[in-house]
N, C-alpha and C positions, 0 to 999 in steps of 0.2 A: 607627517601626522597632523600638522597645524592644519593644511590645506583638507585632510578627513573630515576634520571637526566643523572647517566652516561651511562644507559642503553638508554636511549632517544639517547643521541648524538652518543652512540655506534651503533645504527641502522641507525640515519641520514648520521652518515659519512662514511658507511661502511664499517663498523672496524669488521665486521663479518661475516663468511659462514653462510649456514644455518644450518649444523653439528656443529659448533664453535657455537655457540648461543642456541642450545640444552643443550651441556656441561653445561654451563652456566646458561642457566634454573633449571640444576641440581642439583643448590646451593640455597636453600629455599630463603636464603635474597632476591634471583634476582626472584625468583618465585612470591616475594610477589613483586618486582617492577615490572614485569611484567603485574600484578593483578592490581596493579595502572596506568600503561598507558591504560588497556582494557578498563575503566570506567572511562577514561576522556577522553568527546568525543573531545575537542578541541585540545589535543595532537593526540589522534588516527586519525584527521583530516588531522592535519600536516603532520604527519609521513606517512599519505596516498599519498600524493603528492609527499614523494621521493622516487623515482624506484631505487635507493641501498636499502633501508628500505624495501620495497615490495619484493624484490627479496628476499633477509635474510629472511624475514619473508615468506613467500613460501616455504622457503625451510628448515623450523622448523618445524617438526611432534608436539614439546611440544607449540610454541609458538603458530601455528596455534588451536590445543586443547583447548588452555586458549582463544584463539577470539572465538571459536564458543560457550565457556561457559559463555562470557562478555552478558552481557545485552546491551553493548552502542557499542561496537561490533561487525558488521558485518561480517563473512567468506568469503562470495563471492566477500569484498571490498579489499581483496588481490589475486584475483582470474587473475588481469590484470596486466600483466608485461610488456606488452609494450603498450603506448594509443590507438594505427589502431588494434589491434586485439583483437578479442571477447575469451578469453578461460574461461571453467570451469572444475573448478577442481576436479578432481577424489573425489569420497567418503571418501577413506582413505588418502588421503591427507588434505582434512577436521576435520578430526579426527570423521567420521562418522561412526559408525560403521555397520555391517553387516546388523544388526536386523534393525538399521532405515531404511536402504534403503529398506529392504525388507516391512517394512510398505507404505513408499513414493508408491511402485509399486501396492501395495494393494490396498492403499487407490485411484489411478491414473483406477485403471484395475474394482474395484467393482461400479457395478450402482448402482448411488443416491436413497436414498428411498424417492420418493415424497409423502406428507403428505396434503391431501383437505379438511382435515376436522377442521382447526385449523381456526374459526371462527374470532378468535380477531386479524388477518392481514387482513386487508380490504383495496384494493386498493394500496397497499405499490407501494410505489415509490421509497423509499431509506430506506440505512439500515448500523447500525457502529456498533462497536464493542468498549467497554471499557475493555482495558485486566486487568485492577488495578483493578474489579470489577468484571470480567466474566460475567458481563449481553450486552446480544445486545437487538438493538434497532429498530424497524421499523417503518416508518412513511408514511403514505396516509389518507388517514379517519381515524382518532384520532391517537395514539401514544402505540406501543404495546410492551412489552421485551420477553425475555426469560433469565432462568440463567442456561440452561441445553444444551445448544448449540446449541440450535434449534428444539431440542424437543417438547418443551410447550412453545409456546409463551401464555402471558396475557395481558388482555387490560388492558391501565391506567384508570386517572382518565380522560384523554384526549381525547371528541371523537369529535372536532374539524375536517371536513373536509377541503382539502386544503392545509395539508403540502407536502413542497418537497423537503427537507434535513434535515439531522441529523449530526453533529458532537461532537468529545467529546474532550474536553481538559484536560490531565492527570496534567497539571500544577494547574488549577482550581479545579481540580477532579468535573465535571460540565457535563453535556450533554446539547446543545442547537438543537433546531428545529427549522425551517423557515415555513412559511406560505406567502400570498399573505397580510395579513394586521395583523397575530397573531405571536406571537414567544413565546417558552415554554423553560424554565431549570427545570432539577431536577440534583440533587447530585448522585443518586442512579439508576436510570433509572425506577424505580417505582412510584414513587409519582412526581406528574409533577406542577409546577406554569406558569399559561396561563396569556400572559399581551399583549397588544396592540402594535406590532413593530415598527420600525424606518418606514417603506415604503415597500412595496412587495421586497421580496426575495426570488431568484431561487435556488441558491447553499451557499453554508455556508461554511468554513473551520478552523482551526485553524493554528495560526502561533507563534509559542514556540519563534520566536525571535522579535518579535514585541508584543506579549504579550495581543495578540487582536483575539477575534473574527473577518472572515473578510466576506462580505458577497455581493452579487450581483444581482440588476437585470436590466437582459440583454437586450431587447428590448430598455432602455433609456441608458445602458449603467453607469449607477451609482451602486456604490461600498460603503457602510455600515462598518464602524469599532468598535469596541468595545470590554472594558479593562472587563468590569463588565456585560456588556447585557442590562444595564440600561440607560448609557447615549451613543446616539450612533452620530458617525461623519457621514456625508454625505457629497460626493467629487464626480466630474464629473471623466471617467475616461479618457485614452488617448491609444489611440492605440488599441482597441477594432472594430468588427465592429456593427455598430449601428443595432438595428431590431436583432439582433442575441443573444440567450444566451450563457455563458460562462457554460459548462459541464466539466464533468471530474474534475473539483475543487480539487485543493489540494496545500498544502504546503512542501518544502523540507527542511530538516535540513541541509541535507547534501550539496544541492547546494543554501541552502537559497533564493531560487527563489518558486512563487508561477507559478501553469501553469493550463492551462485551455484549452479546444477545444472551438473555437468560430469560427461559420461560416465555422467549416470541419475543419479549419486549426488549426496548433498548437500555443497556443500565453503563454509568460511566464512574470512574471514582480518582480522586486527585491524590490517594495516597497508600491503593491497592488493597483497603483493607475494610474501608466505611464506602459502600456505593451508593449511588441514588439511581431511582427506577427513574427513568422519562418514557416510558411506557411506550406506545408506536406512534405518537404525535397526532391524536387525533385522528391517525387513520382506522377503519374497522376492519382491516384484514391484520395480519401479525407478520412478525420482522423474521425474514430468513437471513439476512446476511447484512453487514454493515463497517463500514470503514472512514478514517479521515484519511483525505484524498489534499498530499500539501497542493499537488496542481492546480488544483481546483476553491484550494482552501474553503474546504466543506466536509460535510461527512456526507456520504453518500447510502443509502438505508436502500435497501431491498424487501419489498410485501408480497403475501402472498397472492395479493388482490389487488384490481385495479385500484389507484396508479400503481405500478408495480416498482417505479423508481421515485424517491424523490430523496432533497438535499436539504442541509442546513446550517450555517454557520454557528450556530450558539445551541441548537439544541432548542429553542423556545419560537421561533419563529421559521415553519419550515414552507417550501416552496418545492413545487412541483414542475419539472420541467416542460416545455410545450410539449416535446417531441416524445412517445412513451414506446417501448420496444412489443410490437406483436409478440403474444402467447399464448399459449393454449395450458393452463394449466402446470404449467413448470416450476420446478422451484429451485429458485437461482437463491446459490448462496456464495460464492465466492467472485470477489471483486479487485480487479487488476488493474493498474495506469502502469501508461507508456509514456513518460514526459516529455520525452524526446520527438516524441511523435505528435502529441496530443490525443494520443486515445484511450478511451478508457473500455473496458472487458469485462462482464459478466459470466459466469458458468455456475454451473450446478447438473440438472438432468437435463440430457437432448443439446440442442444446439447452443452453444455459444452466443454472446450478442456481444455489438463494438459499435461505438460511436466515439465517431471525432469531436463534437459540440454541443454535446448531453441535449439534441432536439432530433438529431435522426438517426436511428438506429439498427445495425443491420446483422440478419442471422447468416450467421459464418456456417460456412455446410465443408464436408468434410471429404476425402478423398484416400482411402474407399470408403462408400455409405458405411457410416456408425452409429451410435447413438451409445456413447457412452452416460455413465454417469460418473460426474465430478469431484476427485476430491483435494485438487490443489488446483491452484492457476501460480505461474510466476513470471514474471517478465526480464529476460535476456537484453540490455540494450547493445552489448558488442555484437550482438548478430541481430539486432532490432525483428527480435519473436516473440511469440508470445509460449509458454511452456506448462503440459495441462497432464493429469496421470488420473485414470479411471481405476477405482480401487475394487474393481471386479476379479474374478478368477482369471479374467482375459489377458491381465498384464499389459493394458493399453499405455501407451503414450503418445499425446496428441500432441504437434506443434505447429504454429504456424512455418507458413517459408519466409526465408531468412532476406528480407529486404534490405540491400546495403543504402545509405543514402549517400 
């Protein structure tokens, strides 16, 4: 532990090149305190915010190796050496090697095989992913999985219409569903317990540092919490706009802020209950979809108008990528990363887009011609796919091909 510590302060104070700090890696003791800062995300949080640390560590072939192998870990969370500019880093300076990238382009270049005959999605609206478990989940007219990445989904014992979120908590090891007056957990994603919810809920999320399910519905503007699914808080919210749902749901670790689309704009809040609007950043189109992306450590916004992608660390200073994905009028609201891969995936109506280096970006076509319309994307990395469900009468289910690396 002594040799963690001095390795911590020896990155904070920049007491290292990023050659010096290889050396150094070379020595198994410092190999395993390296191995201790990758997997504790509260050190690697720190050490993220100082630019001597980041710089050294950039400039580490072995130290960058050991982030991309951490679990708690990010790559691309050393990828920013200065806060105003957007870089990403070369594949082998990732410690990526040849073969992954040549799956990334594989899997980016091959049309989706869409799948109509898979009966037990019906009407899905939303869709998660448990990685502690390999099973996903879809929810619209009852409650469906799969443990094959999207191969076979099956129905539960759920055929409750009316849901319109799923999320999963790895803290609980728990999956929840929302409905308009029902709500469902199973442990597994297969056997479901159905019970009477708090009040109608639109979006659902988890939050690993409040320790709560947190949940929303929009038109009144009230917000739902809860430790267990059992006993739940009801709170007015503040800084929402009223008549409008909150989308895009989700929680960050990394900025501990929750963020939401409400009303086109983007609104984020640090304590589920007082938000603040940051509007669409100065763009004059409005926000279809939006996420923090830890790979990228950014949040990644979606407009309906050119530019149609841009990013931004802080929410106050946002930057537009060189490269912008062709469209014709699409409205892309759901946003996916592959870490493993470095890609990152858009969906909503019509084609799909993917890009490995948020500068070139390419429309993924499909096999047989489709043109569904989107309402989950989820990423599979034991079968490194990507996993999509069209909430039509059609009962689509789109997936990429399963590229091993």
């Amino acid at each position: 532990m002594i040799k963690t510590y001095r390795l911590r302060n020896l990155l904070m104070g920049g007491g290292a090149t990023g050659e010096e700090l290889d050396e150094i890696l070379s020595l198994r003791d410092y190999q395993g305190a390296m191995y201790d800062l990758c997997n504790d995300r509260r050190w690697m949080r720190d050490i993220a915010k100082s630019p001597l640390a980041v710089e050294t560590l950039c400039n580490s072939a072995l130290a960058l190796k050991m982030i991309w192998e951490s679990d708690n870990a990010q790559p691309a969370l050393w990828a920013e050496k200065r806060a105003q500019r957007f870089i990403v880093l070369s594949d082998v300076a990732l410690g990526v090697d040849a073969v992954r990238a040549s799956v990334a382009n594989k899997l980016i270049s091959t049309p989706w095989n869409v799948d109509s005959s898979q009966t037990a999605v019906k009407n899905a609206v939303a869709m998660c992913r448990a990685p502690e478990l390999g099973v996903t989940v879809a929810v619209g007219t009852g409650i469906s999985y799969s443990t094959d990445g999207g191969s076979t989904f099956h129905k539960t014992n759920i055929n409750t219409s009316g849901y319109t979120d799923v999320c999963w908590s790895p803290e609980k090891r728990l999956f929840l569903a929302v409905a308009s007056s029902k709500i469902a957990t199973s442990t597994d994603g297969i056997t479901w317990i159905e019970r009477n919810g708090p009040g109608a809920i639109d979006s659902i999320c988890w939050s690993r540092k409040f320790g709560k399910f947190v949940g929303y519905y929009g038109p009144y503007t009230k917000v739902y919490a809860s430790t267990d699914t059992l006993e739940w808080e009801e709170q007015s919210t503040t800084g929402g706009t009223s008549g409008y749902p909150f989308t895009s749901l989700s929680w960050s670790d990394e900025t501990e802020l929750f963020s939401a689309v409400c009303a086109n704009q983007l609104h984020v809040s640090p304590n589920y209950v007082d938000w603040s609007n940051k509007g669409t950043g100065g763009h004059s189109g409005t926000i279809t979809g939006a996420k923090w992306i830890d790979r990228l450590r950014r949040y990644v916004v979606i407009y309906s108008a050119s530019p149609y992608v841009r990013t931004s660390l802080d929410l106050s200073t946002w930057i537009t990528p060189e490269g912008q994905p062709a469209t014709s009028g699409l409205q892309y609201k759901y946003i996916c990363d592959a870490p493993e891969l470095g890609v990152l995936a858009i969906a909503g109506t019509g084609s799909p887009l993917a890009t490995p280096d948020m500068r070139t970006w390419t429309t993924m076509s499909f096999s047989p011609s489709s043109n569904p319309t989107w309402y989950g994307l989820c990423w599979d990395p034991s079968r490194r796919r990507f996993v999509g469900v069209d909430g039509g009468s059609a009962q689509k289910v789109m997936t990429t091909h399963s590229w091993e690396a």
